[in-house]
N, C-alpha and C positions, 0 to 999 in steps of 0.2 A: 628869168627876168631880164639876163644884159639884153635876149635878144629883140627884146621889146623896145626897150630903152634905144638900143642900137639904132633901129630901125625908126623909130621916132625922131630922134637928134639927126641922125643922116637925111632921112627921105628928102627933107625942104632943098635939099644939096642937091640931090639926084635929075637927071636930065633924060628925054627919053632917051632909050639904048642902055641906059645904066642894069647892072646885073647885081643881084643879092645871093652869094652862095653862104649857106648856113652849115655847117657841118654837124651828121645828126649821127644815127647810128641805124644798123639792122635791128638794134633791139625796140627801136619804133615801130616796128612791124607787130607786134605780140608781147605782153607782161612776161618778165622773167622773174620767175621765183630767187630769192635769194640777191636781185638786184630791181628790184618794185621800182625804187625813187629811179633809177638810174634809166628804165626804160618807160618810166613812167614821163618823166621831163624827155626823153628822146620823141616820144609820142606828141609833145607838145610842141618839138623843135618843128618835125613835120608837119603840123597841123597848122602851127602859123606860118612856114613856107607856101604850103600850098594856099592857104586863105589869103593872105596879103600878095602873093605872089597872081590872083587872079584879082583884087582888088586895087591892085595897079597895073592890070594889065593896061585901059584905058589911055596910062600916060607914056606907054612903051616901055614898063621897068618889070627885068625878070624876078622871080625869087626860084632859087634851086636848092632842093636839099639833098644833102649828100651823104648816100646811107652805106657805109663800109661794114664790113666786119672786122673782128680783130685786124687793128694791125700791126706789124711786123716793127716794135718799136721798141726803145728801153722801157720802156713806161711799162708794160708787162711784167718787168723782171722788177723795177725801180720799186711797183705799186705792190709788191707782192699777188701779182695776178696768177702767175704760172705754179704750177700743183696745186693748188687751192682748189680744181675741180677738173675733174676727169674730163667730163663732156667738154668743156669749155677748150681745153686743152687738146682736143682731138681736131677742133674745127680748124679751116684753112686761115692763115692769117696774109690777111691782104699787106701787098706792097704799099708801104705812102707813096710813093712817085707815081707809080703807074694811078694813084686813087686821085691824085691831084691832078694829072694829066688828063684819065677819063673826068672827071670833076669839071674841069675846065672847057672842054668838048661841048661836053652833054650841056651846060650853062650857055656856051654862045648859039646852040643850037635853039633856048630857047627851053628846054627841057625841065620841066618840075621838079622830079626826082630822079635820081639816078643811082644805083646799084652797081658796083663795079666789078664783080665777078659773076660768071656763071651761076657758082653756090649759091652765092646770095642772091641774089636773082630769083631763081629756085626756091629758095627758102622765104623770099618774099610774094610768091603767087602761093604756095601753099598757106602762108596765116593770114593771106585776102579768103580763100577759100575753105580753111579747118576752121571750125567755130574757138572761138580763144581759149576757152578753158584746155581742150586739147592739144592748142599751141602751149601752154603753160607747160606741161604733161611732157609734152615733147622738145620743149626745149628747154628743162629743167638744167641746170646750172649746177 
């Protein structure tokens, strides 16, 4: 909901050139079992990036969303994330600096989405291309 809200209160402000980075998740790409809501709302962070982000294209205003994998934070350890799941635990966890830097890049460029590792990158052409239940399957949590 804030990103609604956000985006509502702000837009009247916004001048062409202005840029909206939403920060989303890899888990927008595919339902993850064991965190449904979590990728579920991720799925709709991206869905209103790219929708509003082409429905103000007209007035020169970007929207970008920014789909990281784990990263490399206290919030991990803080949230009791780590050993809670084997698989989750094995995947690369992204730098924040280097996620805000390519973040920042990829938004003046103009860019919709952005994926900042290889992996994930990767992992996002494959659950454009597996049908979802198979993403589920495979990226079981």
């Amino acid at each position: 909901e804030a990103f609604t809200v956000l985006a509502h209160e702000t837009l009247p402000f916004m001048k062409q050139g202005s840029k909206i980075i939403n920060t989303c998740s890899i888990a927008a790409f595919a339902p993850v079992t064991r965190m449904t809501v979590y990728s579920s709302t991720k799925a709709f962070v991206s869905a209103f990036s790219l929708g509003i982000g082409e429905e103000l294209k007209p007035l020169g205003i970007t929207s970008t969303a920014v789909c990281p994998g784990p990263m490399d934070t206290n919030f991990i350890v803080k949230g009791g994330i780590k050993g809670f799941s084997k698989a989750f635990d094995t995947l690369p966890y992204c730098d924040p600096a280097k996620v805000a830097r390519t973040a920042l890049k990829a938004t003046k460029k103009g860019r919709s989405v952005v994926t900042p590792t290889f992996f994930y990158k990767f992992y996002r052409l494959v659950a454009k291309l597996m049908p979802a239940k198979l993403m589920m399957k495979a990226a079981k949590t």
